[in-house]
N, C-alpha and C positions, 0 to 999 in steps of 0.2 A: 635420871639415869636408870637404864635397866635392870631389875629383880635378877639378873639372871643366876643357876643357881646351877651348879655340875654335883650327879651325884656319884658318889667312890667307885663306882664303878668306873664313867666317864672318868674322872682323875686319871685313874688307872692306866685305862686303854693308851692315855695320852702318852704318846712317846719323848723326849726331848726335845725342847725345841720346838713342840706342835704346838696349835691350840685348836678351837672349835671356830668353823667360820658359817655362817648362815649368808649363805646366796642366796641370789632372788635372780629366779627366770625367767624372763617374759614368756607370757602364753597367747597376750592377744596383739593380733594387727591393729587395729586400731586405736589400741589404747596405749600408750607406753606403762601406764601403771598396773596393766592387768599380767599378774604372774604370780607366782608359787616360788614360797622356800625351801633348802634344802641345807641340811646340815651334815660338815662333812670334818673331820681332821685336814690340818694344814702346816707347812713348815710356817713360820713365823718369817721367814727369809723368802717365802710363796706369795705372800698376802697381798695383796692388790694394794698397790698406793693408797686408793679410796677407800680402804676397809678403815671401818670406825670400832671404835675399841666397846665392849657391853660390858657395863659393871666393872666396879673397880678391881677385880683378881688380876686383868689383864689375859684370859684363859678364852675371852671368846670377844670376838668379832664378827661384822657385820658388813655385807655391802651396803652402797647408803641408800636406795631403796629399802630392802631388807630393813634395815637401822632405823628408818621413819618409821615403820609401821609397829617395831617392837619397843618404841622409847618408852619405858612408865608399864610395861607390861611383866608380870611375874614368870619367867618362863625357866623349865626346871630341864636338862640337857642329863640324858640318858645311855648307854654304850651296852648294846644288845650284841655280843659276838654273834656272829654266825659258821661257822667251823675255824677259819683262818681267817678271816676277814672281823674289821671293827663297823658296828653302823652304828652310826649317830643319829638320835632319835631325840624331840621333843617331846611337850608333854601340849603345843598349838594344835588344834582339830586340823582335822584332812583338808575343813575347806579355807584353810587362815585367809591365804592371800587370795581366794573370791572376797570373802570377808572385806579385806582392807581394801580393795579395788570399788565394791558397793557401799563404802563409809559405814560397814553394821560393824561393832564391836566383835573383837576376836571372843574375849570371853563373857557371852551375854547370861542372860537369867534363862537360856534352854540348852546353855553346855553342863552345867551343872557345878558352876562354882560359885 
């Protein structure tokens, strides 16, 4: 199961009812597994049939690509206002899902953890 971890700010932002969902976009044509996550708030009543639940809180979910690639992963979910808006940020590098698409580890010995 995934580390996954919201910090009080995140809580916070979370309005009722939401949680956090990490999609996965395809980027590339020929490959179906080449794509990029993005974390965004969600009604709980929005959530795609196929989102899979991350960590036991119940607070964040996953498309099931997305889902593979972060199972067993420590990932810490962050909420950066920007004047009137919420962004939801992780704490995965800019190139995760190249990463998971070339089988290299998300967090290796030259991320710095």
């Amino acid at each position: 199961m995934s580390r996954i971890t919201l910090t009080s700010a995140a809580r916070e932002a979370l309005r009722d009812g939401e949680v956090v969902f990490f999609d996965w976009h395809v980027t590339g044509l020929c490959c179906a597994d080449a794509g990029e996550f993005s974390v965004r708030a969600l009604s709980r009543a929005k959530l795609p049939r196929r989102a899979r639940p991350l960590g036991p809180t119940g607070l964040a979910y996953a498309h099931p690509t997305a889902w593979l690639h972060l199972a067993d992963l420590p990932v810490t979910i962050d909420c950066r206002p920007l004047w009137r808006w919420r962004r939801f940020v992780s704490d995965l590098p800019p190139d995760a899902g190249l990463r998971c698409c070339l089988g290299r580890p998300i967090y290796g010995p030259h991320y710095g953890r």
